[in-house]
Each structure stands twice: as C-alpha cells, then as structure tokens.
Backbone as CSV, one residue per row, in Angstrom:
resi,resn,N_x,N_y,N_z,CA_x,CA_y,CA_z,C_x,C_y,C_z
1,UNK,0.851,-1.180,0.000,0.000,0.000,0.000,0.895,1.241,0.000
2,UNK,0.758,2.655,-0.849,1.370,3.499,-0.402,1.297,4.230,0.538
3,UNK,2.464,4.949,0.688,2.396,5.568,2.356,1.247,6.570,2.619
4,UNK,0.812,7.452,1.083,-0.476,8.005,1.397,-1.844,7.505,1.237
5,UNK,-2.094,6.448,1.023,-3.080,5.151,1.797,-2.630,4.769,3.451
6,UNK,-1.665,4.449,3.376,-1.530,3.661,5.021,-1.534,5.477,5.639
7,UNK,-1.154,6.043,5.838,-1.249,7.807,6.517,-2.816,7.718,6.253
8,UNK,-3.532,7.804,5.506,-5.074,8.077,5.483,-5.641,6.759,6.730
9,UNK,-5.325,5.859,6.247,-6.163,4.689,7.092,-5.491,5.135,8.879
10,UNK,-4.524,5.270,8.936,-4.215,5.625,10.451,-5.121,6.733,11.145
11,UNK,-4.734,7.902,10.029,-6.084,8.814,10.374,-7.214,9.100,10.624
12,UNK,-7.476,8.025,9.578,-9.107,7.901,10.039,-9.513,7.593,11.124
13,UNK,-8.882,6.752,11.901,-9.146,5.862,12.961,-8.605,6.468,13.998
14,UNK,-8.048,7.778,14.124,-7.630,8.645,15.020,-8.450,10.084,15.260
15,UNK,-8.852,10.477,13.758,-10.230,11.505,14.293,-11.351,11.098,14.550
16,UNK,-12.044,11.837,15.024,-13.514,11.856,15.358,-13.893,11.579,14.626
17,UNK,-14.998,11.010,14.607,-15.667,10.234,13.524,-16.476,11.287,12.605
18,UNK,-17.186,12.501,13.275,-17.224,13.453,12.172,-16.371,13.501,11.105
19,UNK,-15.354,14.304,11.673,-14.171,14.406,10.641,-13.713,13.153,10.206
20,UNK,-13.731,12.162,10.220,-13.740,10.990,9.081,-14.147,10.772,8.145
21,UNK,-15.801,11.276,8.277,-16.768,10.606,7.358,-16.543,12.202,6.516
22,UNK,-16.396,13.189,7.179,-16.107,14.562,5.981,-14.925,14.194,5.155
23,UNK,-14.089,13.247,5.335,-12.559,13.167,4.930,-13.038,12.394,4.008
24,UNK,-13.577,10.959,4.565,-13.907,9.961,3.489,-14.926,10.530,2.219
25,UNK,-16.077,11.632,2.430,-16.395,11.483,1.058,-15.709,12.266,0.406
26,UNK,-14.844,13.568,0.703,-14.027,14.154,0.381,-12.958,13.270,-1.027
27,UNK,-12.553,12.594,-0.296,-11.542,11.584,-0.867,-12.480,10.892,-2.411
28,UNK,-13.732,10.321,-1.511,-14.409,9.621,-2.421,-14.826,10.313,-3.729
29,UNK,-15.097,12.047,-3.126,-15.694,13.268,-4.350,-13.970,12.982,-5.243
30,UNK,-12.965,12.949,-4.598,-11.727,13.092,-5.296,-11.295,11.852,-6.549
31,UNK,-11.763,10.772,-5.866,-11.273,9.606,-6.851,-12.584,9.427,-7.636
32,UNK,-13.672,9.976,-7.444,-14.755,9.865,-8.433,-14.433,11.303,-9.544
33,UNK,-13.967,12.712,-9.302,-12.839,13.489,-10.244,-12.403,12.684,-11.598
34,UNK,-11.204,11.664,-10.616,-10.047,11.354,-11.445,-10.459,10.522,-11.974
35,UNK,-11.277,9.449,-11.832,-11.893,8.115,-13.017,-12.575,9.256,-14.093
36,UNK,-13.041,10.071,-13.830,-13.910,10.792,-15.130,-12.916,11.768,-15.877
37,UNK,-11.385,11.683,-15.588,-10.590,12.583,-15.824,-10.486,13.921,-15.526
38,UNK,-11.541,14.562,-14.182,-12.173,16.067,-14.522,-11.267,16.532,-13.451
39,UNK,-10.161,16.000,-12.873,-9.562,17.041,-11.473,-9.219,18.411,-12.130
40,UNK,-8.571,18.482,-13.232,-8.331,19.580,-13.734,-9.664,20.800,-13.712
41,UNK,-10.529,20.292,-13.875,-11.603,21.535,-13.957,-12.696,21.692,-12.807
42,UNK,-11.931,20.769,-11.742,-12.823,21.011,-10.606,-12.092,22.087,-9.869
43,UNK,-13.078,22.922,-8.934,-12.377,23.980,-8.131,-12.587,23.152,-6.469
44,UNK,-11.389,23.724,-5.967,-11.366,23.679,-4.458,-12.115,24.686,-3.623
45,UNK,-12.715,24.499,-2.770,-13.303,25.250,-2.094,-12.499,26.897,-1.419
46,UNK,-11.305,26.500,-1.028,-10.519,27.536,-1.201,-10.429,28.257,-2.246
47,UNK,-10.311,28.182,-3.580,-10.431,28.879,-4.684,-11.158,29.453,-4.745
48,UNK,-12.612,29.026,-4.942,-13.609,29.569,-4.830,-13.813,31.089,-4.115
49,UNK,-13.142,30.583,-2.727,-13.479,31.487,-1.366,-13.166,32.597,-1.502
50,UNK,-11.323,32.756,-2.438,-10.199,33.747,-2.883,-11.366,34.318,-3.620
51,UNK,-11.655,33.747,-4.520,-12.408,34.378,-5.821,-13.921,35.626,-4.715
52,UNK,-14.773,35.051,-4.213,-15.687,35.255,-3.296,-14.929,36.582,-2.976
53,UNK,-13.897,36.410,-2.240,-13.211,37.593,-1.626,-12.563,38.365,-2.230
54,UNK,-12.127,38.408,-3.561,-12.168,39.923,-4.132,-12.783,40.457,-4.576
55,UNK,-13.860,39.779,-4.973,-14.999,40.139,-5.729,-16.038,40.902,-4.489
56,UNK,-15.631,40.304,-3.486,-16.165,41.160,-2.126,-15.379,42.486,-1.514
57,UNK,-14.215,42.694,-2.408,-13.644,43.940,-1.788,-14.142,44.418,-2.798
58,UNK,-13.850,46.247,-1.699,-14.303,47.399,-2.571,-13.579,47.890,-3.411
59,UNK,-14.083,48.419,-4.980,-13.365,48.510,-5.583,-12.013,49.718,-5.504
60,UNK,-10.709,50.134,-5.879,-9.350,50.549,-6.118,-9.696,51.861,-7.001
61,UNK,-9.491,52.471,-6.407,-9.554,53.617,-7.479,-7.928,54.142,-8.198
C-alpha cells in the first residue's frame, strides 16, 4: 500500500468520527474526479473562497 493510503487509514481511525466521514467522502468526491478525468476543472473550495473575496472587496480607485 502506499504511504499516502496507510497515513489516510491511520487517520481515520484517530479523528472523530465526524471528521472521518467529511474526509472519506471528500476523498471519495476526489477519486470519483479522477476516473472521469475532470480534477483539472474542478475547483477547491478555497479557490472559490479567494475568488468570493475579491470580488467582495471594494473597488481601487
């Protein structure tokens, strides 16, 4: 297994089970991405947020 499989499986079993099951579909939204080839044109929620937030500042004169 690679080390970022065995690091995920340790983890899991060390957070709260909330944060597991947010991790696991996370992961799951991720490898369902890459079988359809689309990681490239998916956005991260962070991206998004950046975007959100300049578009929320006032404009520069």
């Amino acid at each position: 297994m690679e080390a970022i499989a065995e690091k995920l499986e340790t983890k899991l079993h060390e957070w709260k089970p909330e944060t597991s099951q947010k991790v696991r579909a996370r992961v799951a939204e991720i490898i369902e991405l890459a079988d359809d080839d689309a990681l490239d044109i998916g956005r991260s929620r962070s991206v998004e947020q950046e975007v959100m937030d300049i578009l929320d500042e006032p404009p520069s004169r």
